[in-house]
C-alpha positions, 0 to 999 in steps of 0.5 A: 479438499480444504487441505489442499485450499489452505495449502494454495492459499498459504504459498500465495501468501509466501509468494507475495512476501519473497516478492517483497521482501527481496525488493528486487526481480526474482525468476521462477526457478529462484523462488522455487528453491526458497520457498520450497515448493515446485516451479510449476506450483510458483509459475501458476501463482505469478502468472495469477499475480500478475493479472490481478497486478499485484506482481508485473514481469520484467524483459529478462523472464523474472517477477517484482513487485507489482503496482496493486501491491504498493497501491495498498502499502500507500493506502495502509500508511495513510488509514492505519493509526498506527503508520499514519500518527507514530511517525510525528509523535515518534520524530519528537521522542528521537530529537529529545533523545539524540538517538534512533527511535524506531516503532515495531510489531510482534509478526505474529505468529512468528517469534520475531518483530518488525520494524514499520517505522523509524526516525533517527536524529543526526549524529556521526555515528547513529543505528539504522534500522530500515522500516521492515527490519526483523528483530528476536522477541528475546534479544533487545529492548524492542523485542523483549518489551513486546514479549513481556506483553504477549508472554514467554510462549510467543518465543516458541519451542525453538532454541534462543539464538545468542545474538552476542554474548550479552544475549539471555538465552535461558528461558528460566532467566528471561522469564525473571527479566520479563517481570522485572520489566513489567514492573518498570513498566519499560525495558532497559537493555545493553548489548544483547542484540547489537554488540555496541548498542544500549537502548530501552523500549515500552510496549503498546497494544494498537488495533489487535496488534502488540508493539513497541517504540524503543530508543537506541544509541551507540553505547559509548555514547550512553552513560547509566542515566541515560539510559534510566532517562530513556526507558520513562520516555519510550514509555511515554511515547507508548502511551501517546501511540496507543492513544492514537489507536480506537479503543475499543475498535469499532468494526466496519459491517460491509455495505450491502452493495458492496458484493463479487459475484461468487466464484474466481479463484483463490488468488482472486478472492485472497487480493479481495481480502487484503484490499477489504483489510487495508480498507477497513483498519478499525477491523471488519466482522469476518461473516456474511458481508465479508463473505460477499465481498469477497464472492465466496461462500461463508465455509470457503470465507471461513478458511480464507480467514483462517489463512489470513490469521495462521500468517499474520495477514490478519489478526481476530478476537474471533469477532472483528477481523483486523490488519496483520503484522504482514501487511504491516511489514509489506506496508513498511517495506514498500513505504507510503508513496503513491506516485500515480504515474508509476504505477500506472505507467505499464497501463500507459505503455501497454495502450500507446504500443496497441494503438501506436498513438501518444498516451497522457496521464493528467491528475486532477488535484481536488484541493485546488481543482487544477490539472496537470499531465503528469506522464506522457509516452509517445506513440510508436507510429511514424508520425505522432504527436508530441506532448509535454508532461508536467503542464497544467492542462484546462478543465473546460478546454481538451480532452483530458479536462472535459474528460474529468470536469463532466464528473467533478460537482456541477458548481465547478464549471460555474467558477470557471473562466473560459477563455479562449486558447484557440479558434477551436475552443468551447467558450459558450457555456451552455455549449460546454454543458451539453457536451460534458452531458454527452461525455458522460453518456458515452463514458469518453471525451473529444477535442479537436484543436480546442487546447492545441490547435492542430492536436486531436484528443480522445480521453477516458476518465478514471476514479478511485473509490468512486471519486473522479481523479483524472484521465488518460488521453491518446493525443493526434495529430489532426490530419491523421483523425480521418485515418483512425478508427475512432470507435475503437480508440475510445474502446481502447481508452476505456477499457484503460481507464477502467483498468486504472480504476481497479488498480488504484481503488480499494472499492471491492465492487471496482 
């Protein structure tokens, strides 16, 4: 029995990561071959994907990426120190030195690195070396100032492949090489994974992880002192990220409240445990607040755990529970962007071919309060209405505002001007409160013609963690509002809106 749970839960981690890595559509049957195991086994773990979002089918049959996933890699960017802080301490290191810098972690438990993150300095000829690149431990200054703080054993029983003939591939001699560069306290490295290249690396510990920052050029372009400049300096810049880094970590203990009933599936429960791990950077105790957080017992929590750690999800002390070099290698691989409106635009679609009507998206932006309808699809009946996208919409006038200002502070409508649009529009203050009163009674919106005058709105609002964060409209014309069934429409709508919410919130309760 637990066999065969860790067993499930492993190949839909292996699913997750081809998905990824591949960037592009990939069909049952293609990653049933790479993979190694039977379609139906694939089959079963997409179709469970894409319920959660965490991948979404195209046209032609295959599977990519889905909008959960890339929810997470942005969250990751912006909460882990070493994603959101090495990128600006690393942009001033590549201008000194005219060359690429690059950050990397060990992929535990794998023996190779990955690239989470890269600035290069303009040159004619300069190496490029995409965030989610893989690199060897033993061959080239990234790699091999990371095994000189895991150890020599992290390489494995394989044999070491000769990436050039500069490549050292006797152990006996690496082991030589490794204490020569503990006592530089750097790594100075020519040839031994690019043919051209020359670079040197220094190693830093973040949150459970071991990594390196290293800087590399063209060799032709490198004399000796610059490479005896180069390796103090990736030291240095080590130093500063490994400051950026709590140490010693403090870890989260979940809040009581935050619970799933228990039960669901494996997938159910290992998405939870990514969303708990991209949430929780500084590290979470992998006991009973997790367990409910993740709607398992704690035997079933302890093997989901133990999954998370034997594929690098997650690494432990065997105390605190923290991000794994793989899902800093999804987050590098995906990059930081969250564009709200792709990745909710299959909700959007999904919503204006059930109800034929147009569907908008508007983003509340909380620094300055103003709105904006971001993605609009027209509707699919004969007659629907038209609305523009990008346009600043008012909080106090249409659906789509009255939708977001019933959740926002109270002091908020105090500050707003309301003037008149339309004949339509709600300019008695009072007025105005007893209906943001009653939207969020009811949990949708209303507007006839108070925005546009012959335009009916009905709207549902969205959060994420808990904050509101926009809402999403279905636009009519007016003379087809007694033809609709309003009651149904607004299910629609917040059956929508909620969904967006889940997508977009790392809240486990959501």
């Amino acid at each position: 029995m637990n066999e065969t749970t860790a067993s499930s839960n492993d190949r839909i981690v292996e699913v997750l990561h081809a998905l990824v890595v591949r960037q592009e559509a990939a069909g049952v049957r293609e990653l049933a071959e790479e993979l190694g195991v039977s379609r139906s086994t694939v089959n079963r773990i997409l179709l469970g994907l894409v319920e959660q979002e965490f991948a979404l089918p195209t046209a032609s049959g295959a599977y990519r990426v889905g909008p959960r996933l890339r929810v997470l890699a942005a969250a990751l960017h912006a909460r882990h120190p070493l994603l959101a802080r090495s990128g600006e301490i690393i942009e001033e290191l590549a201008e000194q030195s005219e060359a690429t810098v690059i950050v990397a972690v060990h992929d535990a438990p794998r023996p190779q690195a990955v690239v989470v993150a890269r600035r290069r300095h303009p040159a004619p000829v300069a190496y490029s070396l995409e965030p989610g690149t893989v690199l060897p431990l033993h061959a080239g200054a990234t790699g091999r100032a990371i095994l000189g703080r895991t150890g020599i054993d992290a390489l494995g029983p394989e044999a070491l492949e000769a990436r050039t003939p500069e490549t050292v591939t006797d152990r006996t001699e690496l082991a030589e090489l490794l204490k020569q560069d503990r006592r530089a306290g750097y790594v100075i490295s020519i040839g031994q994974q690019f043919p051209l290249a020359a670079g040197a690396a220094a190693a830093f510990s973040c949150l459970g992880l071991t990594g390196s920052v290293s800087i590399t050029k063209p060799r032709y372009l490198t004399d000796d002192e610059d490479l005896a400049r180069f390796g103090p300096m990736a030291q240095t810049t080590a130093r500063a990220i490994e400051d950026q880094c709590p140490t010693p970590p403090v870890p989260a203990n979940l809040p009581s409240g935050t619970t799933h009933p228990a039960g669901g599936t494996a997938l159910e429960r290992m998405t939870r445990l990514l969303a708990i791990l991209v949430a929780e950077p500084a590290g979470v105790h992998p006991g009973q607040s997790l367990a409910r957080a993740i709607g398992a017992n704690i035997a079933t929590t302890h093997r989901l755990v133990a999954t998370a750690t034997a594929t690098g999800l997650a690494l432990t002390d065997g105390t605190i529970l923290h991000p794994g070099p793989r899902l800093l290698h999804w987050a590098a691989r995906l990059g930081p962007t969250r564009d709200i409106g792709a990745l909710t635009g299959h909700i959007l679609r999904e919503v204006a071919e059930t109800t034929g009507e147009t569907i908008g998206l508007a983003q509340l932006e909380p620094a300055t309060g103003t709105v904006e309808m971001t993605t609009v699809i027209n509707g699919v009946q004969p007659l629907h209405y038209g609305l523009a996208s990008g346009v600043h919409i008012p909080l106090y006038a249409g659906a789509a505002g009255k939708a977001i200002l019933a959740h926002c502070p109270p002091d908020t409508l105090e500050h707003l001007e309301l003037e008149p649009l339309t004949e339509r529009t709600p300019i008695d203050r009072q007025a105005l409160i007893d209906d943001l009163q009653a939207i969020r009674d009811r949990g949708w919106a209303t507007a006839d013609g108070e925005r546009i005058p012959d335009a009916y709105g009905l709207s549902a609002p969205y959060f994420i963690d808990g904050t509101i964060a926009g809402s999403i409209t279905a636009t009519v014309a007016r003379f087809r509002v007694p033809h609709l069934d309003l009651d149904a429409l607004a299910d629609t709508m917040q059956d929508a809106a909620h969904r967006i919410t889940r997508l977009l919130s790392l809240t486990p309760t959501l």
